[in-house]
mmCIF file of the C-alpha atoms, coordinates in Angstrom:
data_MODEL
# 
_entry.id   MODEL 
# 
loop_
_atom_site.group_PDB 
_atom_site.id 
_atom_site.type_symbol 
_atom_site.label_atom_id 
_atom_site.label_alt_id 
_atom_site.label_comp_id 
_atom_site.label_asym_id 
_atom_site.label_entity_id 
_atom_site.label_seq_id 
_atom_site.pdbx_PDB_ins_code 
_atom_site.Cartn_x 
_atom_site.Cartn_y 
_atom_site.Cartn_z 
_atom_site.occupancy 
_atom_site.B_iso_or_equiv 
_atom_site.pdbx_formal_charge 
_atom_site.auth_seq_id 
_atom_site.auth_comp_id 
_atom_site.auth_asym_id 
_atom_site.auth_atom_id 
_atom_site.pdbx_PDB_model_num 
ATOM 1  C CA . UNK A 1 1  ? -100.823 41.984 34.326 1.00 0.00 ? 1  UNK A CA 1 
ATOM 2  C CA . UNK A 1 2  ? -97.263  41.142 33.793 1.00 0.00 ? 2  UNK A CA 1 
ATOM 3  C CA . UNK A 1 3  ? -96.866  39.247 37.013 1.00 0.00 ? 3  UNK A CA 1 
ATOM 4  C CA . UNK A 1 4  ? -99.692  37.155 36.257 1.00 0.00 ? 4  UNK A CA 1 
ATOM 5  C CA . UNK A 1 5  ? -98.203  36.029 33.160 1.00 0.00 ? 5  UNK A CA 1 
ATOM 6  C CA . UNK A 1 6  ? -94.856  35.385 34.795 1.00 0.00 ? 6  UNK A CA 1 
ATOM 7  C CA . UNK A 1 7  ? -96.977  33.605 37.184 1.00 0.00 ? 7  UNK A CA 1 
ATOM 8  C CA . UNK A 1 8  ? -98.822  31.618 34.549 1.00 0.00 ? 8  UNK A CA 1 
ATOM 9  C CA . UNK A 1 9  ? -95.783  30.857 32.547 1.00 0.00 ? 9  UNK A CA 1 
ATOM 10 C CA . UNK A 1 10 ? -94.380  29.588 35.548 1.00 0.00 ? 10 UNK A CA 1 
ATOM 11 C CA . UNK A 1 11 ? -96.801  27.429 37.098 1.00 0.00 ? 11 UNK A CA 1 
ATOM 12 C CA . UNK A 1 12 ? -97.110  25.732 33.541 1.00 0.00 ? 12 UNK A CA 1 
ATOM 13 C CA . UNK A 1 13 ? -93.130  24.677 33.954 1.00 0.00 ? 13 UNK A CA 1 
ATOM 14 C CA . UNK A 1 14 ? -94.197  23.161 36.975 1.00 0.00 ? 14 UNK A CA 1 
ATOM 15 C CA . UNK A 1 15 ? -91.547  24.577 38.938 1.00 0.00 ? 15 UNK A CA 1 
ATOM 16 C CA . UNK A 1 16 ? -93.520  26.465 41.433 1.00 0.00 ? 16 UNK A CA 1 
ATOM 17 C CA . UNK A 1 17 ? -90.657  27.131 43.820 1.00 0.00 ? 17 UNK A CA 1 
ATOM 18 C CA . UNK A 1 18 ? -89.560  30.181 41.839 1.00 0.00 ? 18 UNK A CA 1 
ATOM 19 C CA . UNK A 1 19 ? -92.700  31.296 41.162 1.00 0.00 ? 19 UNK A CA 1 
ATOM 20 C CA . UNK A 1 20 ? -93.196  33.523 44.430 1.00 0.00 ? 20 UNK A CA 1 
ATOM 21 C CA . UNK A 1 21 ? -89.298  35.154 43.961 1.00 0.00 ? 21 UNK A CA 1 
ATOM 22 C CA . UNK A 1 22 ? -89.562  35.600 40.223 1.00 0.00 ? 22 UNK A CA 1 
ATOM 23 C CA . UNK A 1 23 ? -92.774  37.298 40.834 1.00 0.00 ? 23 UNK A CA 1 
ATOM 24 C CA . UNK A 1 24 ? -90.960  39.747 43.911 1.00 0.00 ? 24 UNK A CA 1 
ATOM 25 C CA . UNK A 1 25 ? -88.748  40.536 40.646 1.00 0.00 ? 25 UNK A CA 1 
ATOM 26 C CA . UNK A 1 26 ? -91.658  41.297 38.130 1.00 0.00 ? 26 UNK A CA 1 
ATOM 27 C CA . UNK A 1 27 ? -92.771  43.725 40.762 1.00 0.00 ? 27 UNK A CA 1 
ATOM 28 C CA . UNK A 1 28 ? -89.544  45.136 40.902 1.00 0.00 ? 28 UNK A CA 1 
ATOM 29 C CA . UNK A 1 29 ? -88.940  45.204 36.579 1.00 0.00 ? 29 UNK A CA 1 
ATOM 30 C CA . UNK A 1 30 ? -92.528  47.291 36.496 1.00 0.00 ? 30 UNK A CA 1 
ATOM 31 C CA . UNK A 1 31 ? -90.926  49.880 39.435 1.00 0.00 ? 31 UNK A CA 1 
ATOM 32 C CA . UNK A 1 32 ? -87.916  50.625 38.010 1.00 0.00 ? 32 UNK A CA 1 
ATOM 33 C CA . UNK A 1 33 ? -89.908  51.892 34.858 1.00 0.00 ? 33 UNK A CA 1 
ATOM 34 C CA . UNK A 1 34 ? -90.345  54.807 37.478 1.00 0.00 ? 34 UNK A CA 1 
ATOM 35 C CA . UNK A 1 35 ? -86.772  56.189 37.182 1.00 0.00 ? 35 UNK A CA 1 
ATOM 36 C CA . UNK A 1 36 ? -86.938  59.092 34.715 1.00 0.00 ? 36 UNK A CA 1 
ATOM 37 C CA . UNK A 1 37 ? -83.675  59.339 32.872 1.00 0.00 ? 37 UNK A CA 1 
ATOM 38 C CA . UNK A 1 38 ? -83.109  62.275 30.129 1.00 0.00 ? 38 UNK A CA 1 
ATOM 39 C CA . UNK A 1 39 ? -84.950  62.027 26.683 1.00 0.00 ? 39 UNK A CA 1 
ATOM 40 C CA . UNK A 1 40 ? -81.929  60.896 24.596 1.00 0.00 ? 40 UNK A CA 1 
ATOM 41 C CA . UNK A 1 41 ? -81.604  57.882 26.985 1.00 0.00 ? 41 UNK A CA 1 
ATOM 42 C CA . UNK A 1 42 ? -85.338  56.722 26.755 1.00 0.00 ? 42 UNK A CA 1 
ATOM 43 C CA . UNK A 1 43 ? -85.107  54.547 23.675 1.00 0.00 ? 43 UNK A CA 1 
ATOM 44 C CA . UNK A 1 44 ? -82.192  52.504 25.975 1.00 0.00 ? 44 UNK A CA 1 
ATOM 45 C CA . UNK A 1 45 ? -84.412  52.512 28.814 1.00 0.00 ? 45 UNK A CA 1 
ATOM 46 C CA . UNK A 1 46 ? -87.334  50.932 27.023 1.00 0.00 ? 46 UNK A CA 1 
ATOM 47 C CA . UNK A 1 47 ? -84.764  48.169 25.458 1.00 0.00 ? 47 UNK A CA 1 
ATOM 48 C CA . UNK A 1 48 ? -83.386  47.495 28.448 1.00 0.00 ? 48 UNK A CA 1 
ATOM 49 C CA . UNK A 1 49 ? -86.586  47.294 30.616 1.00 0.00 ? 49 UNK A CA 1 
ATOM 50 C CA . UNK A 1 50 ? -88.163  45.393 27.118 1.00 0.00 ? 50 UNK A CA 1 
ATOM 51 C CA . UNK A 1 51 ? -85.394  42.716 27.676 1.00 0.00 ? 51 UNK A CA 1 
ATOM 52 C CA . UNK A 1 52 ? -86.433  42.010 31.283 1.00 0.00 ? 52 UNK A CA 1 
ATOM 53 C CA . UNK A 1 53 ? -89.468  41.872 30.615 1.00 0.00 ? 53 UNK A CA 1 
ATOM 54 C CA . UNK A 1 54 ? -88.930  39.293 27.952 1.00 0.00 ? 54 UNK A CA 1 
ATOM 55 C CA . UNK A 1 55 ? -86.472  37.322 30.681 1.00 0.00 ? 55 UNK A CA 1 
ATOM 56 C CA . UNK A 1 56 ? -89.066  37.094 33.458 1.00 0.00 ? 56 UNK A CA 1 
ATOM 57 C CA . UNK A 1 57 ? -91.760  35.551 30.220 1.00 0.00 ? 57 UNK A CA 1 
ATOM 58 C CA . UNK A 1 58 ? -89.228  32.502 30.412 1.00 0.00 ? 58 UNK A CA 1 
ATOM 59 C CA . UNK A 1 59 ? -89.195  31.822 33.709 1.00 0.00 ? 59 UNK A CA 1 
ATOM 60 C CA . UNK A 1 60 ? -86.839  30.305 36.092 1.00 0.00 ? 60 UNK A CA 1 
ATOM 61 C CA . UNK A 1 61 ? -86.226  26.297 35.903 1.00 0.00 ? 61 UNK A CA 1 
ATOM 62 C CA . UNK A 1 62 ? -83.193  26.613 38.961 1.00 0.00 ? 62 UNK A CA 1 
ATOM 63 C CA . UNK A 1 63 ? -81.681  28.336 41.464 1.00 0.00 ? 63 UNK A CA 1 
ATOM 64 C CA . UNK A 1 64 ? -78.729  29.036 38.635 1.00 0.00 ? 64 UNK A CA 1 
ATOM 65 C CA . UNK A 1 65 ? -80.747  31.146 36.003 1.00 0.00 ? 65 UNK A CA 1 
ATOM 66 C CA . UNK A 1 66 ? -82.484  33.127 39.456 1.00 0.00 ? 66 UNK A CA 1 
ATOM 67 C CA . UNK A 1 67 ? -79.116  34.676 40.110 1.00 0.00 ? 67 UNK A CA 1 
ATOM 68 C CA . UNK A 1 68 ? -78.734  35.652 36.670 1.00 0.00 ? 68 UNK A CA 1 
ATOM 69 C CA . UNK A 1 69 ? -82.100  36.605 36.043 1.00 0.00 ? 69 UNK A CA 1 
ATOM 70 C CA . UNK A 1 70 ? -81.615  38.955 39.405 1.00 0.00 ? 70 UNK A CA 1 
ATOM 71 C CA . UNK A 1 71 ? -77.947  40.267 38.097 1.00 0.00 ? 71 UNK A CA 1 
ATOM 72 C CA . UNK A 1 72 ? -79.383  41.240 34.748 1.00 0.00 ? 72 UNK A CA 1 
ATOM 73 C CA . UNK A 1 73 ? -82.433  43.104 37.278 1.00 0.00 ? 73 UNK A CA 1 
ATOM 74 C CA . UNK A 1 74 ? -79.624  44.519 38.888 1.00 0.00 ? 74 UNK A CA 1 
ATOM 75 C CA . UNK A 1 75 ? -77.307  45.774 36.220 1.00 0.00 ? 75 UNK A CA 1 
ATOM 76 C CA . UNK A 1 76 ? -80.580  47.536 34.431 1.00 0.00 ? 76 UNK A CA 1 
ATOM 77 C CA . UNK A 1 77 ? -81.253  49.336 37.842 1.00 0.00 ? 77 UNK A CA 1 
ATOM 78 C CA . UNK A 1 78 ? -77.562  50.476 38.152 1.00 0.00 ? 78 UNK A CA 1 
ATOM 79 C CA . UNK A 1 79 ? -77.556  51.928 35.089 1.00 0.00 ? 79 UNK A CA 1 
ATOM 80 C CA . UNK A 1 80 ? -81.039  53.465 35.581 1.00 0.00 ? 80 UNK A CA 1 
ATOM 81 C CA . UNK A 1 81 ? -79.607  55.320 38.200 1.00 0.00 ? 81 UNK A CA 1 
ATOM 82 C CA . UNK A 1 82 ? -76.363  56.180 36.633 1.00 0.00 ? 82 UNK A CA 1 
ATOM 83 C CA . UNK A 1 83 ? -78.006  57.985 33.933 1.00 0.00 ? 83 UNK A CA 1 
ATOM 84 C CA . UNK A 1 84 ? -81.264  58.812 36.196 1.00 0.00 ? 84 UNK A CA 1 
ATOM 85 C CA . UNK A 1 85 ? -82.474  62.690 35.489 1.00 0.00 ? 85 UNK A CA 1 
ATOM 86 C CA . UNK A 1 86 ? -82.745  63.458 39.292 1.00 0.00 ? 86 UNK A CA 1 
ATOM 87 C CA . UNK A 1 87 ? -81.042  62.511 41.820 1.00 0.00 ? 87 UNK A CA 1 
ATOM 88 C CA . UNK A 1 88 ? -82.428  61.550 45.314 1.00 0.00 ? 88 UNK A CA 1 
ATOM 89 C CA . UNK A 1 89 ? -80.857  63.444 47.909 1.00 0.00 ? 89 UNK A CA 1 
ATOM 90 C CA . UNK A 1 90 ? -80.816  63.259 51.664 1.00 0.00 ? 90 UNK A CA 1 
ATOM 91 C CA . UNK A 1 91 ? -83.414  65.924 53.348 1.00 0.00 ? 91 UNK A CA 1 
ATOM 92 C CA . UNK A 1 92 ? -82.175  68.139 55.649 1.00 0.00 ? 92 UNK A CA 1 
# 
């Protein structure tokens, strides 16, 4: 649902170049909800995953607000799995 309103959004910008990457990132924002970090952290999570959420809504108008669309993607998944309940571990 959320990456066809990125979509929508930015289709109606009429910069369709971004549209395909920015929607990669959507899918990425919606899978990092899947990192469980300890119940006093969850009211962060949500704000942070909130705000991305809200970033992607505005769309992308050049290759300058990608990057920093993608490092603010990044930084939430660092800390995600900074603070992330379980660890993945190598299997033996």
């Amino acid at each position: 649902m959320l990456t066809v309103l990125v979509l929508s959004v930015i289709c109606a910008a009429g910069d369709e170049a971004f549209a395909p990457r920015v929607q990669t990132l959507a899918t990425h924002v919606e899978r990092l909800a899947a990192i469980e970090v300890p119940q006093d952290l969850q009211t962060e999570k949500q704000a942070k995953l909130t705000d991305l959420r809200a970033k992607l809504q505005q769309g992308v108008a050049d290759e300058a607000a990608f990057q920093a669309l993608y490092l603010s993607i990044d930084d939430v998944r660092m800390w995600l799995w900074g603070h992330a309940a379980e660890r993945p571990t190598i299997a033996p």
